[in-house]
N, CA, C and O atoms as a DFTB+ gen file, in Angstrom:
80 C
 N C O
     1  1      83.559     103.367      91.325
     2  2      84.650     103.852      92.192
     3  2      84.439     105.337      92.483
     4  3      83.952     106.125      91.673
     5  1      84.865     105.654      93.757
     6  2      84.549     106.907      94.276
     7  2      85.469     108.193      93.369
     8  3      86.633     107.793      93.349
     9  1      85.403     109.143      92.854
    10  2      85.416     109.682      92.320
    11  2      86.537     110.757      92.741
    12  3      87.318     111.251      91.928
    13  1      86.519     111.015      93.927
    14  2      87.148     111.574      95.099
    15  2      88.529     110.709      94.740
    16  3      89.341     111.013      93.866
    17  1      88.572     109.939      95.334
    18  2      89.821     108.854      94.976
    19  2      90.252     109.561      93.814
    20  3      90.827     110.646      93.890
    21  1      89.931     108.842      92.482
    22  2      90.173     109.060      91.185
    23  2      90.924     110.384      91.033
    24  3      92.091     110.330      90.646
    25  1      90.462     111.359      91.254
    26  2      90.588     112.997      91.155
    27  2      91.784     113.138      92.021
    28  3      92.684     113.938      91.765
    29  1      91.781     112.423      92.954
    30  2      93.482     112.934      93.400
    31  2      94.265     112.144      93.063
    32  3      95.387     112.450      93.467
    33  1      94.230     110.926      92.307
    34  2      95.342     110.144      92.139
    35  2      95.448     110.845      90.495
    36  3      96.550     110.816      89.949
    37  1      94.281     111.449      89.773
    38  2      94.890     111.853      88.472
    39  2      95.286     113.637      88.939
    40  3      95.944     114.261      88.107
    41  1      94.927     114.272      90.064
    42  2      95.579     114.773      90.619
    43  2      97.319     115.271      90.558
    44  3      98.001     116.136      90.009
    45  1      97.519     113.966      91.617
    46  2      98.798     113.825      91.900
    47  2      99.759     113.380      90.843
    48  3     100.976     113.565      90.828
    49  1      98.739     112.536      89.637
    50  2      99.959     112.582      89.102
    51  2     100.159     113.927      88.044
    52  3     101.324     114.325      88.030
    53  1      99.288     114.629      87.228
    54  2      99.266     115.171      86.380
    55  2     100.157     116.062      87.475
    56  3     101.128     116.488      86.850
    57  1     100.208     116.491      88.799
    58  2     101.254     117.531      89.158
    59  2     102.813     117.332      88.777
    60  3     103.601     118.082      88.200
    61  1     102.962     115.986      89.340
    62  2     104.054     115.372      89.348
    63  2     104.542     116.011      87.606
    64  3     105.372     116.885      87.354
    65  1     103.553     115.080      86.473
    66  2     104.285     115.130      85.141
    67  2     104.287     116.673      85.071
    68  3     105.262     117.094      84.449
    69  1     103.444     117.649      85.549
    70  2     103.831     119.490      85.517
    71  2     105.192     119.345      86.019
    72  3     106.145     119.212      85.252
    73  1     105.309     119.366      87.323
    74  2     106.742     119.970      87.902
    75  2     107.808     119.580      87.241
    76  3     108.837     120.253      87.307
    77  1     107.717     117.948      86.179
    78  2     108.511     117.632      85.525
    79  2     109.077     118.679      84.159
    80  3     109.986     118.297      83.423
């Protein structure tokens, strides 16, 4: 799996659980 993908979906979430 593309890697690209990966990196923004652990991305998006690790922001998400920050702003939390």
């Amino acid at each position: 799996m593309p890697s690209g993908i990966g990196s923004r979906f652990i991305c998006l979430i690790t922001y998400g659980q920050q702003k939390k």
